[in-house]
C-alpha positions as CSV (number, residue, x, y, z in Angstrom):
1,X,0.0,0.0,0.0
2,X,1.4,3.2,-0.8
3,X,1.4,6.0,1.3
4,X,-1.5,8.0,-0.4
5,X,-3.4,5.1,-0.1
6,X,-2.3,4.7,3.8
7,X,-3.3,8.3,4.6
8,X,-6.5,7.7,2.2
9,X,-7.4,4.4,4.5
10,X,-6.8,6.4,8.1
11,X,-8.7,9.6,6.7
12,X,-11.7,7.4,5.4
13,X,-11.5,5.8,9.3
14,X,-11.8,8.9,10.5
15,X,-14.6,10.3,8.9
16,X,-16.5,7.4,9.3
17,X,-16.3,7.2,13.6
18,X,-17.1,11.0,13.4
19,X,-20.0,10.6,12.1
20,X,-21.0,7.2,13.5
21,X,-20.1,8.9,16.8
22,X,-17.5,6.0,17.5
23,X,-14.0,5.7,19.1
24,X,-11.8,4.2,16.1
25,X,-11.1,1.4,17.7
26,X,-14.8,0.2,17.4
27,X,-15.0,0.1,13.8
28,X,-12.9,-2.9,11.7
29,X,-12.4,-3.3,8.1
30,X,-15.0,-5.6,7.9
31,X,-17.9,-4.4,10.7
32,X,-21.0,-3.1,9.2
33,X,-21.8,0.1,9.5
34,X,-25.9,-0.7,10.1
35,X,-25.9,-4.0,11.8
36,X,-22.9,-3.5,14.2
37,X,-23.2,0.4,14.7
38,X,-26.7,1.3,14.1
39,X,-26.0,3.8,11.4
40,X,-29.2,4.7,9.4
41,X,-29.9,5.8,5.9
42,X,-29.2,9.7,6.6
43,X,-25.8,8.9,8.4
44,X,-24.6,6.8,5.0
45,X,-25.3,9.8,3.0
46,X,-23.6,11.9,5.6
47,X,-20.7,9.9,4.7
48,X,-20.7,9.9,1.2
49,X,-21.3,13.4,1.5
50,X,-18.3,13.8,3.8
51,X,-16.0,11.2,1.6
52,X,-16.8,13.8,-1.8
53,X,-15.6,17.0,-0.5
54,X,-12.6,15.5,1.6
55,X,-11.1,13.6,-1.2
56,X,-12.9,15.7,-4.3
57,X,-14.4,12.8,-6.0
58,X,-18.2,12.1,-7.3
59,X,-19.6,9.2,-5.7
60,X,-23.1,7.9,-7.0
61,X,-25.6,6.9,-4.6
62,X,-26.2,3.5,-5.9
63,X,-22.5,2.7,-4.3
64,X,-24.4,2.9,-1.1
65,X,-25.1,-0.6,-1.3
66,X,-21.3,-1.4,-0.9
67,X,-20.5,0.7,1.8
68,X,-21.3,-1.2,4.3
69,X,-18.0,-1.3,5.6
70,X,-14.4,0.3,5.7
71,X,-13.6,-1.6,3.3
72,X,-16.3,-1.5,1.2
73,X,-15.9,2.5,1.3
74,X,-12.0,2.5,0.6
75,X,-13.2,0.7,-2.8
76,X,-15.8,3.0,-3.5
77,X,-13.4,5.7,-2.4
78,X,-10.6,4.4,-5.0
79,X,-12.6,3.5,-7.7
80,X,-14.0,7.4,-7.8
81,X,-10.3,8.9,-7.4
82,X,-9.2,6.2,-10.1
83,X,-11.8,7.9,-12.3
């Protein structure tokens, strides 16, 4: 992993627990967002929201569906900067 992509990842992680109102230490790669942490519908697009302006990329809301997790996010998240 390069380093863009390291500071990507821990940035992603942090915007994430702020909204979700957790510690970073709660979230994993792999624990969903909904099921785990409770985050609704309007917190997801918070997120996205959030993920667009930090890293200045167009996200389309039918990539919701994947980010589910951290890691479903940092794809998301790469695939838009790829663009």
């Amino acid at each position: 992993m390069t380093t863009s992509a390291e500071n990507r990842t821990e940035r992603i992680r942090e915007i994430v627990c702020d909204i979700l109102e957790l510690e970073e230490d709660e979230v994993t790669e792999t624990s969903l967002f909904k099921e785990e942490h409770g985050a609704d519908s309007l917190r997801a697009i918070e997120i996205l929201a959030a993920l667009e302006k930090q890293f200045h990329v167009v996200i389309d809301q039918t990539e919701l569906g994947r980010m589910v997790n951290l890691q479903g996010v940092e794809e998301v998240v790469a695939e838009a900067a790829a663009k």
